[in-house]
N, CA, C and O of each residue as an XYZ file, in Angstrom:
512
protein
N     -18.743    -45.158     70.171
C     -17.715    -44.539     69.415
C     -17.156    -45.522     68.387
O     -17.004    -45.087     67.246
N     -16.835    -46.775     68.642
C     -16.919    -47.920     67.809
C     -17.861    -47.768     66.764
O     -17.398    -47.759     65.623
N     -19.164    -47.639     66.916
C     -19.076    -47.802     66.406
C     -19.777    -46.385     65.264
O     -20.289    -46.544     64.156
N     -19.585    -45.196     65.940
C     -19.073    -44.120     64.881
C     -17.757    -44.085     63.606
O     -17.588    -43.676     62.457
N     -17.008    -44.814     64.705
C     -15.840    -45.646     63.850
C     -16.080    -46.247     62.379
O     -15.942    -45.625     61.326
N     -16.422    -47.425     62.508
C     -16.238    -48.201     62.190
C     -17.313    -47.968     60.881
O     -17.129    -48.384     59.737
N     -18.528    -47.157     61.389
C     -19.410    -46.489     60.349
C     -18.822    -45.548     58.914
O     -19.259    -45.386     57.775
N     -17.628    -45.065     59.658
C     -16.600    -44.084     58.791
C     -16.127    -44.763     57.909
O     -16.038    -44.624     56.689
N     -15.610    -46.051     59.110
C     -14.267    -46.853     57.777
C     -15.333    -48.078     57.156
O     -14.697    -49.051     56.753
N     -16.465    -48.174     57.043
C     -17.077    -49.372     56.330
C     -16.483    -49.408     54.897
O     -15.588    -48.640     54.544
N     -17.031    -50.337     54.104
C     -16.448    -50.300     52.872
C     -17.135    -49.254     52.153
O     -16.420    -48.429     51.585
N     -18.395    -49.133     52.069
C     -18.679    -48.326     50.942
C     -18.322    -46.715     51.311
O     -18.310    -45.746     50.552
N     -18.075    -46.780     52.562
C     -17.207    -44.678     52.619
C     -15.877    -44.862     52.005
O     -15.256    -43.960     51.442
N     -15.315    -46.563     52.200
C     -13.571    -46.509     52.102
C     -13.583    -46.507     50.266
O     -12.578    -46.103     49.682
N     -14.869    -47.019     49.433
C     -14.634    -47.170     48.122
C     -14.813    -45.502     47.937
O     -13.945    -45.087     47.169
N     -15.606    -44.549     48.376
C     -16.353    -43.507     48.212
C     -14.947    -42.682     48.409
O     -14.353    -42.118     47.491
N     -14.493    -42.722     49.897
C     -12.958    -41.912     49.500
C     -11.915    -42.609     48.942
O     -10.752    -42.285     49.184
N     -12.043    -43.030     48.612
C     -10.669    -44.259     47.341
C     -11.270    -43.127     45.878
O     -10.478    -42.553     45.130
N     -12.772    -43.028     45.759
C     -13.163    -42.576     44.625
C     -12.735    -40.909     44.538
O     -12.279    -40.360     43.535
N     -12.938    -40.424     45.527
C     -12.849    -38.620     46.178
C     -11.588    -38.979     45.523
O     -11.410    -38.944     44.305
N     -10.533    -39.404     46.594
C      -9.353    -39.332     45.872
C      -8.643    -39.740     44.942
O      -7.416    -39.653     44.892
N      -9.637    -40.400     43.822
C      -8.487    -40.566     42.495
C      -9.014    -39.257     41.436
O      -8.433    -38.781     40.461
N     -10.538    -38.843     42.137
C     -10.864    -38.003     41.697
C     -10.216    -36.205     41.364
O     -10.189    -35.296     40.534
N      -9.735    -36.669     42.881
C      -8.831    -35.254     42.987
C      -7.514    -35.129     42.376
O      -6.953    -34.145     41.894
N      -7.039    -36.689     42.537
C      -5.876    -36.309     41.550
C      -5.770    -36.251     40.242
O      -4.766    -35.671     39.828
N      -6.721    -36.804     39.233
C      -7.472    -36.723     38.501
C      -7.265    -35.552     37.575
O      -6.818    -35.491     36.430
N      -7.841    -34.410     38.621
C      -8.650    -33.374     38.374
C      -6.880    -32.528     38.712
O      -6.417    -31.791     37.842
N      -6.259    -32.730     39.756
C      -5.332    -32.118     39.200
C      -4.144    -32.007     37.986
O      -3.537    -31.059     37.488
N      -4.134    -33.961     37.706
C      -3.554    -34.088     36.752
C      -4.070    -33.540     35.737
O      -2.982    -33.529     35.161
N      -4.888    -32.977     34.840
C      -5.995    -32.858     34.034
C      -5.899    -30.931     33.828
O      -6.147    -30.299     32.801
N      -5.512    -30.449     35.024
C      -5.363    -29.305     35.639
C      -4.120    -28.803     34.974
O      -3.979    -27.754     34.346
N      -3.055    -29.945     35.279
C      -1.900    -29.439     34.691
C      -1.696    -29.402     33.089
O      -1.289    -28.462     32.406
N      -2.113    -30.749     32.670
C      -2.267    -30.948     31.589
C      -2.668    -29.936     30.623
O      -2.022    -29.693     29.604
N      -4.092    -29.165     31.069
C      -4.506    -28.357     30.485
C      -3.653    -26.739     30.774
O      -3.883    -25.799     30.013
N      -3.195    -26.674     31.325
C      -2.017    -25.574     31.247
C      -0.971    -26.258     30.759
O      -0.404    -25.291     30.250
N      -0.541    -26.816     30.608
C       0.490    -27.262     29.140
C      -0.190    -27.103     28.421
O       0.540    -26.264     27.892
N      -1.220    -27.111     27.652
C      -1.497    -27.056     26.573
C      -1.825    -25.713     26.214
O      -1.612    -25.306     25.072
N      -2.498    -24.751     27.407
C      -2.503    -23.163     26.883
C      -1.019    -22.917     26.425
O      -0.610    -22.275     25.457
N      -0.211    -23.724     27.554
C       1.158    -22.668     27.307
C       1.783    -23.083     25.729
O       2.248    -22.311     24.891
N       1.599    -24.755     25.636
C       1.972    -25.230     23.962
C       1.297    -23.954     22.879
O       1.863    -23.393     21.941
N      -0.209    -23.742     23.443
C      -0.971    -23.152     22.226
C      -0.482    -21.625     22.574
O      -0.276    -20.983     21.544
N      -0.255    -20.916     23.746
C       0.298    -20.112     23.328
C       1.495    -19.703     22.316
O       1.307    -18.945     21.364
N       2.626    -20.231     22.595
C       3.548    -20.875     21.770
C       3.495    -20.518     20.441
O       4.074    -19.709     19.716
N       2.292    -21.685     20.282
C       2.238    -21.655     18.743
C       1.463    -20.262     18.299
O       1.778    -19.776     17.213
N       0.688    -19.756     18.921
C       0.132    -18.419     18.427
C       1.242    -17.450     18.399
O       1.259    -16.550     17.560
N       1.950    -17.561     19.071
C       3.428    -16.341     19.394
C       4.132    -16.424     18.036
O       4.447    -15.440     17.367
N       4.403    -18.046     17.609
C       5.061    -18.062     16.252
C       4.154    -17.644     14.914
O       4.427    -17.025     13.885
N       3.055    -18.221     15.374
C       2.299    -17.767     13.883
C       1.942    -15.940     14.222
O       1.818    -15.394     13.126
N       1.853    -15.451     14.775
C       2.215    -14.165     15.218
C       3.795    -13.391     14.752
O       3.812    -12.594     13.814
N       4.402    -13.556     15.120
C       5.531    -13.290     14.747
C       5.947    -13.834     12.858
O       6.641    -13.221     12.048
N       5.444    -14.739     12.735
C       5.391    -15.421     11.220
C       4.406    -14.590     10.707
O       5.151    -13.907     10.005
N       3.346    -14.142     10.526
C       2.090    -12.843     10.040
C       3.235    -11.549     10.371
O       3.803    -11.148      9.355
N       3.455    -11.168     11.089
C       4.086     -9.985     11.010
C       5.497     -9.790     10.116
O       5.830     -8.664      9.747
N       6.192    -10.824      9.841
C       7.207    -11.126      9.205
C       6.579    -10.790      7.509
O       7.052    -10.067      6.633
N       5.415    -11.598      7.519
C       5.075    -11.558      6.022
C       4.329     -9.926      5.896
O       4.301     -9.267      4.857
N       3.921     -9.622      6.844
C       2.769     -8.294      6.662
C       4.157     -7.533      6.104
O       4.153     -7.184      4.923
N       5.366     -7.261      6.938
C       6.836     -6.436      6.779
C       7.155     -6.735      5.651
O       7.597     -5.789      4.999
N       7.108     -7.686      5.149
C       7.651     -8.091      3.570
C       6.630     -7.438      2.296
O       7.101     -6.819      1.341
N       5.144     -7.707      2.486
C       4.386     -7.390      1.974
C       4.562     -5.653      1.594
O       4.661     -5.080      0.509
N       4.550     -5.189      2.876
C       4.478     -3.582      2.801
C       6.196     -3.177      2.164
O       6.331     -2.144      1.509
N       6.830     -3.650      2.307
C       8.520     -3.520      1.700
C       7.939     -3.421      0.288
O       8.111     -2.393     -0.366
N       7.073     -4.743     -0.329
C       7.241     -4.360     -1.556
C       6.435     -3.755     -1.825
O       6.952     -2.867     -2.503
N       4.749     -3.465     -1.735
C       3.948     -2.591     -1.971
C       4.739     -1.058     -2.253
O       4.648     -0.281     -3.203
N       5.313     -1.017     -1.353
C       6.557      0.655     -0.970
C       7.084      0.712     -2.563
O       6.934      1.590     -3.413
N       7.832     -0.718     -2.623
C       8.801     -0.303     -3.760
C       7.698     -0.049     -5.388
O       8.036      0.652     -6.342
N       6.396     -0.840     -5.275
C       5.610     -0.738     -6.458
C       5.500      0.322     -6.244
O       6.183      0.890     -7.096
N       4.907      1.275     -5.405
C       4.125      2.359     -5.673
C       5.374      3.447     -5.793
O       5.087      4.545     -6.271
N       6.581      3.230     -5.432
C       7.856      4.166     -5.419
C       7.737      4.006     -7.266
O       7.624      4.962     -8.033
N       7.798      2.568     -7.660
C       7.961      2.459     -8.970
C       6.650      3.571     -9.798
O       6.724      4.506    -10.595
N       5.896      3.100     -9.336
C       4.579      3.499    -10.036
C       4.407      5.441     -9.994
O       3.920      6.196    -10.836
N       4.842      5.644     -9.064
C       5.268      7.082     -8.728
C       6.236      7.844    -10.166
O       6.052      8.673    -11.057
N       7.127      7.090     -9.752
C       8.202      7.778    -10.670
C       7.795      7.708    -12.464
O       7.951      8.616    -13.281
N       7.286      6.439    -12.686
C       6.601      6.045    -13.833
C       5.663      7.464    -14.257
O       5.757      8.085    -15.316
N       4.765      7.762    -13.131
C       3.907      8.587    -13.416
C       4.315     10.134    -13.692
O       4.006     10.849    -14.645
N       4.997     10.380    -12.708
C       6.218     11.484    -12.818
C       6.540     11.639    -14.337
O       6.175     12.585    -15.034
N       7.336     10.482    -14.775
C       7.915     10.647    -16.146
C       6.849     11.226    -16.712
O       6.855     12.450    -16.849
N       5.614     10.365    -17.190
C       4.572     10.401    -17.641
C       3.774     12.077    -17.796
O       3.077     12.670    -18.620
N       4.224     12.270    -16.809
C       3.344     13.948    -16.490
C       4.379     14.587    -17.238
O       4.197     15.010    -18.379
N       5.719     14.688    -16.476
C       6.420     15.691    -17.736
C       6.720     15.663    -18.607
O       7.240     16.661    -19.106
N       6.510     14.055    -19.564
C       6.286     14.381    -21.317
C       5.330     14.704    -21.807
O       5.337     14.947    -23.013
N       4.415     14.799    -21.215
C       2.622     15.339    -20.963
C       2.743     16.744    -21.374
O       2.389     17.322    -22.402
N       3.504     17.257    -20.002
C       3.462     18.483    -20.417
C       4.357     19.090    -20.838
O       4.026     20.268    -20.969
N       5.528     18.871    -21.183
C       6.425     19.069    -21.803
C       5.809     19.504    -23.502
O       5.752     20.593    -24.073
N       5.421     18.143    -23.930
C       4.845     17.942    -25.278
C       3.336     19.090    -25.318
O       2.938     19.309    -26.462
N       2.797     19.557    -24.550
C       1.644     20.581    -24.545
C       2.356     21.902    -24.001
O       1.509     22.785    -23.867
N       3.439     22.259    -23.700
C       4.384     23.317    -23.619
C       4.624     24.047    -24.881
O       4.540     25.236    -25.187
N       5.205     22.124    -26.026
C       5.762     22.394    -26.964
C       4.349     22.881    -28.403
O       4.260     23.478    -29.475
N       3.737     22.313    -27.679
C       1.989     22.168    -29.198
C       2.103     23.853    -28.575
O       2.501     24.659    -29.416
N       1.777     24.430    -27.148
C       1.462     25.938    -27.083
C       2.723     26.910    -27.857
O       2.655     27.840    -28.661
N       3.495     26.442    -27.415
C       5.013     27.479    -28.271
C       4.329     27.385    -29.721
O       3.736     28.311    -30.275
N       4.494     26.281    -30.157
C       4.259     25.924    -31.473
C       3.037     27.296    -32.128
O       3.202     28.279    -32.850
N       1.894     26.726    -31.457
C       0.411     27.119    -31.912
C       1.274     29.124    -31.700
O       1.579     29.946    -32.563
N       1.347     29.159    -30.554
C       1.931     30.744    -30.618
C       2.647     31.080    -31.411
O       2.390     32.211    -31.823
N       3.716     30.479    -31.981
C       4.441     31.162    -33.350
C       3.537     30.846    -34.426
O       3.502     31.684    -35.327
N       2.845     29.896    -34.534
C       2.028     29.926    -35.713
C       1.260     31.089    -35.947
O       1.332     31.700    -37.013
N       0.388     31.495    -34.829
C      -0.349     32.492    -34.362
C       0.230     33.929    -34.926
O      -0.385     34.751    -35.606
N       1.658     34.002    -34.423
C       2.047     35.343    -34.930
C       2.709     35.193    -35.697
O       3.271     36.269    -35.899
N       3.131     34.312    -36.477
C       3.626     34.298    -38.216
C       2.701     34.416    -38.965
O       3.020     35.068    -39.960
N       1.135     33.909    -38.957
C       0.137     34.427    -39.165
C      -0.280     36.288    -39.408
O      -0.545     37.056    -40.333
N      -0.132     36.312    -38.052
C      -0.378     37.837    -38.127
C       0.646     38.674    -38.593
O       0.530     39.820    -39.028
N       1.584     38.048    -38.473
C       2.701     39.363    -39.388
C       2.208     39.235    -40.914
O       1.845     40.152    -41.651
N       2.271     38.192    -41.129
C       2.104     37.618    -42.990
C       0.823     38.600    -42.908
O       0.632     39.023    -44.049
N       0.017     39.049    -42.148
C      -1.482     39.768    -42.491
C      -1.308     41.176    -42.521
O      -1.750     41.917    -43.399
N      -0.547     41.567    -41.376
C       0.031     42.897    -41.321
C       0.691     43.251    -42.334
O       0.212     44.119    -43.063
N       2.441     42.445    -42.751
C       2.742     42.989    -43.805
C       1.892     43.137    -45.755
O       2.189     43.877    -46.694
N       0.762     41.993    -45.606
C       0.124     42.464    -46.762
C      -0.819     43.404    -46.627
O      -1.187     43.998    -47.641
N      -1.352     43.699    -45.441
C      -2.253     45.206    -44.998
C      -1.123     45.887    -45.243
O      -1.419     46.643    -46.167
N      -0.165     46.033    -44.995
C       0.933     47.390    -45.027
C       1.312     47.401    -46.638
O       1.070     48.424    -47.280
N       1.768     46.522    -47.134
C       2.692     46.545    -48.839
C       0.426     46.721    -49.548
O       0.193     47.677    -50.288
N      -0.355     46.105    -49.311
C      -1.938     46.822    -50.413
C      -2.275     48.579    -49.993
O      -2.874     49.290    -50.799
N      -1.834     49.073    -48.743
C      -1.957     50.292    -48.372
C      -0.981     51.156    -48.995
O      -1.390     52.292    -49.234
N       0.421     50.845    -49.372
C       1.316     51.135    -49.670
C       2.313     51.780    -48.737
O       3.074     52.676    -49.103
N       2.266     51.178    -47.262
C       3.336     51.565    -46.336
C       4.286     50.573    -46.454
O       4.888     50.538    -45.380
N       4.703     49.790    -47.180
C       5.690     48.838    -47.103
C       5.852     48.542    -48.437
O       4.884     48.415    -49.186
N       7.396     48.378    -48.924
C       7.692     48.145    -50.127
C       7.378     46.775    -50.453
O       6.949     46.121    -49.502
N       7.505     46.055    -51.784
C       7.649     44.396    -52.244
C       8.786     44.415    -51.387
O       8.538     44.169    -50.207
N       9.823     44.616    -51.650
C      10.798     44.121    -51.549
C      11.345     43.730    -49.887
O      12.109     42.834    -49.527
N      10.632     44.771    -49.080
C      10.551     44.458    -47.570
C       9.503     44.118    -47.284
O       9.215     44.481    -46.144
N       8.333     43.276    -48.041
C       7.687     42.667    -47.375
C       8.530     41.319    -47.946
O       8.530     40.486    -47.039
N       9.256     40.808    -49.146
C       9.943     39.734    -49.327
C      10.556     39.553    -48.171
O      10.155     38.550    -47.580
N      11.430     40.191    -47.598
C      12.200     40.084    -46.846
C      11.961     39.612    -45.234
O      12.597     38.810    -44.550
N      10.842     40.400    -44.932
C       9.936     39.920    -44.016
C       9.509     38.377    -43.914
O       9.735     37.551    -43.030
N       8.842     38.281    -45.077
C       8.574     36.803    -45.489
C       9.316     35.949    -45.659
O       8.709     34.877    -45.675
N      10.775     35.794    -45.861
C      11.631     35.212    -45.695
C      12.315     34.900    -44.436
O      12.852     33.813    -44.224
N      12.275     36.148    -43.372
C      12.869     35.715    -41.836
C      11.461     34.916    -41.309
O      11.770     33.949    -40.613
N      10.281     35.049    -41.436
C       9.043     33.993    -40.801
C       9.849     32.776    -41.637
O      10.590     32.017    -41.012
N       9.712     32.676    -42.684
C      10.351     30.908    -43.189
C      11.126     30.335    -42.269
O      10.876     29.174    -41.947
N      12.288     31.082    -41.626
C      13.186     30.371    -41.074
C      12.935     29.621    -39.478
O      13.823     28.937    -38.970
């Protein structure tokens, strides 16, 4: 039993567990270490996370307000558009039938259903 003993505690088992155990603590120090550092790097991903979302919120704030701008811009844009092609159709339509009266009343005054003097007269309310 001695010397089962003594076989255990020789030197090279006592360097071998001297080695086991700096190994193990080692390995736990190393252990911890490296969970500090997920938790540091989490950390820092949480802020640059929260810092990206800060800027994405800012970004879309103003995108909102360009295209609010760009909206209304366009808006304007359409109803002097058509406003101004409202005004060319009115237009072209009275042209259209000041035209045709001026044709009618000289078909009517060469047929002799209309006097000079009321087709002058005629021709004078189109002037105005």
């Amino acid at each position: 039993m001695e010397n089962f003993i003594g076989m255990i505690l020789n030197a090279e088992n006592g360097r071998m567990l001297a080695i086991m155990i700096v190994g193990y603590f080692g390995y736990v120090k190393l252990k911890g270490q490296i969970k500090d550092g997920d938790n540091a790097l989490e950390k820092k991903i949480d802020g640059v996370e929260i810092s990206l979302n800060k800027r994405i919120d800012g970004v879309e704030i103003s995108l909102n307000k360009k295209m609010d701008g760009v909206e209304i811009s366009l808006d304007k844009k359409i109803d002097e558009k058509l406003l101004a092609f409202h005004a060319m159709l009115k237009a072209n339509d009275f042209a259209h039938l000041n035209n045709t009266i001026e044709a009618l009343t000289f078909t009517l005054e060469k047929n002799g259903f209309l006097k000079r003097e009321d087709k002058e007269y005629i021709n004078s309310r189109l002037d105005k």
